[in-house]
C-alpha positions as CSV (number, residue, x, y, z in Angstrom):
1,X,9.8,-68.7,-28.5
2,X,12.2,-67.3,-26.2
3,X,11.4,-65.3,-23.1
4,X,12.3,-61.6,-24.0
5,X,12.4,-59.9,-20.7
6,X,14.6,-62.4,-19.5
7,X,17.1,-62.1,-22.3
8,X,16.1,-57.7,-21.2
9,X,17.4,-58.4,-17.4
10,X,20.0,-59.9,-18.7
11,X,22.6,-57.7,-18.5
12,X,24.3,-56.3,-15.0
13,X,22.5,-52.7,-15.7
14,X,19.5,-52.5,-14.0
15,X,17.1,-51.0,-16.7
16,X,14.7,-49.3,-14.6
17,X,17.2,-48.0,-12.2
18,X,17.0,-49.3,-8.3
19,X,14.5,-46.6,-7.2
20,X,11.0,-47.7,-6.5
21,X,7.9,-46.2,-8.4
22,X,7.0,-42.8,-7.6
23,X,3.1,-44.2,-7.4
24,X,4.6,-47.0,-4.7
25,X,7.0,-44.3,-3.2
26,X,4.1,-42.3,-2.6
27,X,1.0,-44.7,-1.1
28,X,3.1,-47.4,0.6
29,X,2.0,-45.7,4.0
30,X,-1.3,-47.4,3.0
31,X,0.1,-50.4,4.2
32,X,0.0,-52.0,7.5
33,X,3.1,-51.9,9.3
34,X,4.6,-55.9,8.7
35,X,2.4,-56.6,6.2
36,X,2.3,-59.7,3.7
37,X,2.6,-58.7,0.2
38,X,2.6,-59.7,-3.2
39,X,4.2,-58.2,-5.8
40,X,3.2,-59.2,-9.4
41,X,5.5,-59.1,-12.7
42,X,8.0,-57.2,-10.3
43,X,11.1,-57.1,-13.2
44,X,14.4,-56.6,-11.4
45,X,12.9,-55.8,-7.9
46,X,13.3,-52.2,-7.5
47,X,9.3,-51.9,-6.0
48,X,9.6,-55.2,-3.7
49,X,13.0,-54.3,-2.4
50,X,11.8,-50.7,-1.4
51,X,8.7,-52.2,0.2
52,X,10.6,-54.5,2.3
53,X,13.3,-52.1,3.4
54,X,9.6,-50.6,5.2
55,X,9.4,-53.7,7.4
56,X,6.9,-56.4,4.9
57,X,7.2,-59.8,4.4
58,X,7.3,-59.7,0.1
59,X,7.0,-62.0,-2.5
60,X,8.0,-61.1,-6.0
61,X,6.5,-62.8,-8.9
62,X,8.0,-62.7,-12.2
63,X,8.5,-65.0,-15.6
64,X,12.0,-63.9,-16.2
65,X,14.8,-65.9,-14.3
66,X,17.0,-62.8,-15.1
67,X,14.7,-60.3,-13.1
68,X,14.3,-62.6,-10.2
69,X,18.0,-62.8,-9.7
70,X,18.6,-59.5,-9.6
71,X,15.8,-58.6,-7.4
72,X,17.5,-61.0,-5.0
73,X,20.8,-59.5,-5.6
74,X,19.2,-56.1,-5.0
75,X,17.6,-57.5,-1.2
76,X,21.1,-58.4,-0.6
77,X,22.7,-55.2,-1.2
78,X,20.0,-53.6,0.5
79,X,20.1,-56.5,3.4
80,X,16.2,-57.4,3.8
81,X,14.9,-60.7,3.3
82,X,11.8,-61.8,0.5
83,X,11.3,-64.6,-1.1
84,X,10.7,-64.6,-5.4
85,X,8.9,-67.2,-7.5
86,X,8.9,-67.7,-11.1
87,X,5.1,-67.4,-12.4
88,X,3.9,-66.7,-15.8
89,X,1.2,-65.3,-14.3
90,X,-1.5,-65.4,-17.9
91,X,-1.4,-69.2,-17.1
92,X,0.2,-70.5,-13.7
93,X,-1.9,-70.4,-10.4
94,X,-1.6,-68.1,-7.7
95,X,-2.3,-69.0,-3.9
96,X,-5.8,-67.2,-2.9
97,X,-6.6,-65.3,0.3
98,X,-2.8,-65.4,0.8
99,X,-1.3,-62.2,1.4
100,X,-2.4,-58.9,2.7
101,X,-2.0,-56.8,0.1
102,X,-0.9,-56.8,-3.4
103,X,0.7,-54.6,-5.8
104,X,1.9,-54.5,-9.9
105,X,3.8,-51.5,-11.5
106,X,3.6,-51.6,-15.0
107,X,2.6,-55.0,-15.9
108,X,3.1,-55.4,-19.5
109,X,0.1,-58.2,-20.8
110,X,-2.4,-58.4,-23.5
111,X,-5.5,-57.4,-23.9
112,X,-6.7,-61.0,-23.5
113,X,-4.9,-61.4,-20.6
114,X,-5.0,-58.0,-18.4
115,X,-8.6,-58.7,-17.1
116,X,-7.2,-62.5,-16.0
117,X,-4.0,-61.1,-14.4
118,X,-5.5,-57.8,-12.8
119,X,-8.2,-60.8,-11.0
120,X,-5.1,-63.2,-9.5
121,X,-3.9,-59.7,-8.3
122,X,-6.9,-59.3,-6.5
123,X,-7.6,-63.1,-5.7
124,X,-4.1,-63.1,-3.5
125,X,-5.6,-60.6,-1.0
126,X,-7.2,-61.5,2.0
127,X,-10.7,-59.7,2.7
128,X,-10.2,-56.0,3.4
129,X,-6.8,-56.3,2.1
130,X,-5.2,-53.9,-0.4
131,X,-4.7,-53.4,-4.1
132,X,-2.6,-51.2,-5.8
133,X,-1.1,-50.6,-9.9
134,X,-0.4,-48.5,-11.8
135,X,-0.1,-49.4,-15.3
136,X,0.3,-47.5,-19.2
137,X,-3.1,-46.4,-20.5
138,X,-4.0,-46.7,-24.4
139,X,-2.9,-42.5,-24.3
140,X,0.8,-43.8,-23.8
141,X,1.5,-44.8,-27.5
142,X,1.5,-40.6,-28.7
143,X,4.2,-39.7,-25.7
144,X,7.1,-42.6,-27.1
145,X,8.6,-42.3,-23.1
146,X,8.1,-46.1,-22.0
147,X,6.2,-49.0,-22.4
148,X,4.8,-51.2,-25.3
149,X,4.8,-49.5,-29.1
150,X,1.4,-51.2,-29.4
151,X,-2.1,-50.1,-28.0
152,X,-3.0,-54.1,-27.5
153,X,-0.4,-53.7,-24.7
154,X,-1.8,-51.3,-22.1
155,X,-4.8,-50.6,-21.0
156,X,-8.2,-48.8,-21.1
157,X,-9.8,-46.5,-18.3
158,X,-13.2,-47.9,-18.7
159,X,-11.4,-52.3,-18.6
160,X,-10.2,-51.3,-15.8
161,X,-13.1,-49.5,-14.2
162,X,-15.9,-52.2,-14.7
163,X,-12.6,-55.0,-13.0
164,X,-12.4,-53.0,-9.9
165,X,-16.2,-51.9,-9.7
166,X,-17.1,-54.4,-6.9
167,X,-14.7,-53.3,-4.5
168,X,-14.1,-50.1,-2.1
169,X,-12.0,-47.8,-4.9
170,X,-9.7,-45.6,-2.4
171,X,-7.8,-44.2,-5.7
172,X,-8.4,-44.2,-9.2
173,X,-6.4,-41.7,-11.2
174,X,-5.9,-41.4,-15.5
175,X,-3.5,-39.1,-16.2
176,X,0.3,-38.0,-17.2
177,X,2.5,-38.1,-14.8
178,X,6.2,-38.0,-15.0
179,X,8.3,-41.2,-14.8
180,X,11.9,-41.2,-14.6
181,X,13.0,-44.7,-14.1
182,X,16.5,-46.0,-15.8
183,X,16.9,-45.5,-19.4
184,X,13.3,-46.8,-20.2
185,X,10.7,-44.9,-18.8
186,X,12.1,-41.2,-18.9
187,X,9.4,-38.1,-18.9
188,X,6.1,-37.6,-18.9
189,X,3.9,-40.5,-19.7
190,X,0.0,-41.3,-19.5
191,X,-0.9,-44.2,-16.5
192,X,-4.0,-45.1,-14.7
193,X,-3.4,-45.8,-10.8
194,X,-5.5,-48.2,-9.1
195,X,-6.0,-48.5,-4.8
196,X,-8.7,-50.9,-4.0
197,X,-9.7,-52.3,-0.6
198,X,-10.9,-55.9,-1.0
């Protein structure tokens, strides 16, 4: 089976534009000033690029060759430094206690896989480190302006809820909110935001 978002970051076009998130835009300040992060299923870099033009040390995870090398090739045009790895992250490991925070924008996984992935997120923070997503809720599949077709795909309110339920919540919203990101996420959509402090 062939790796379809690496065959979508394919082309030179980056398909969610080179602007960062307007959920990352908008809480980054949370972050300590030099901070160690983790970016998980970062695409073509837009989020980790932004985040290290703010002074952190990042690390972008992705499964598509194609989205790693143009998140490099983004850090070069934008001349800061992070490292990417290639990580199917619903099977290979991920270093624990690693980094000091650690964030995902629209992570696209199954349901038998978001409750796994959403725990490595986690697992890479040091104690009293932060978490931050923001991913599609189930509501997305009636506004047809991003993400998966199918409802398997994105995620519920109350999942995500009993994941997180163990640690300090600093920010839980479920809600539209407008997303204007390349030619794939355009208007208004229905997310959930997660900030947890470990």
């Amino acid at each position: 089976m062939g790796n379809t978002w690496h065959e979508r970051f394919g082309s030179d076009q980056y398909i969610y534009g080179e602007e960062p998130n307007q959920f990352i835009r908008e809480q980054f300040h949370r972050l300590k000033k030099g901070s160690s992060i983790v970016a998980f299923a970062e695409g073509e870099g837009r989020n980790a690029v932004f985040i290290a033009r703010q002074g952190h040390h990042v690390t972008a995870y992705d499964y598509a060759e194609n989205g790693l090398s143009k998140t490099e090739a983004l850090a070069k045009r934008y001349e800061v430094k992070l490292s990417t790895e290639l990580k199917d992250l619903t099977r290979d490991s991920v270093p624990v206690e690693e980094f000091e925070a650690a964030f995902m924008v629209f992570g696209h996984f199954s349901k038998n896989d978001q409750k796994n992935v959403i725990n490595k997120l986690i697992s890479t923070v040091k104690p009293e480190g932060i978490i931050m997503f923001e991913v599609y809720s189930e509501d997305q599949v009636k506004y047809g302006t991003g993400g998966p077709k199918s409802v398997d795909m994105l995620y519920n309110p109350f999942d995500v809820l009993q994941w997180i339920k163990d640690y300090h919540v600093i920010h839980f919203f479920y809600g539209e909110q407008e997303r204007v990101e390349g030619e794939l996420h355009r208007g208004t959509g229905h997310v959930i935001q997660v900030i947890i402090k470990k």
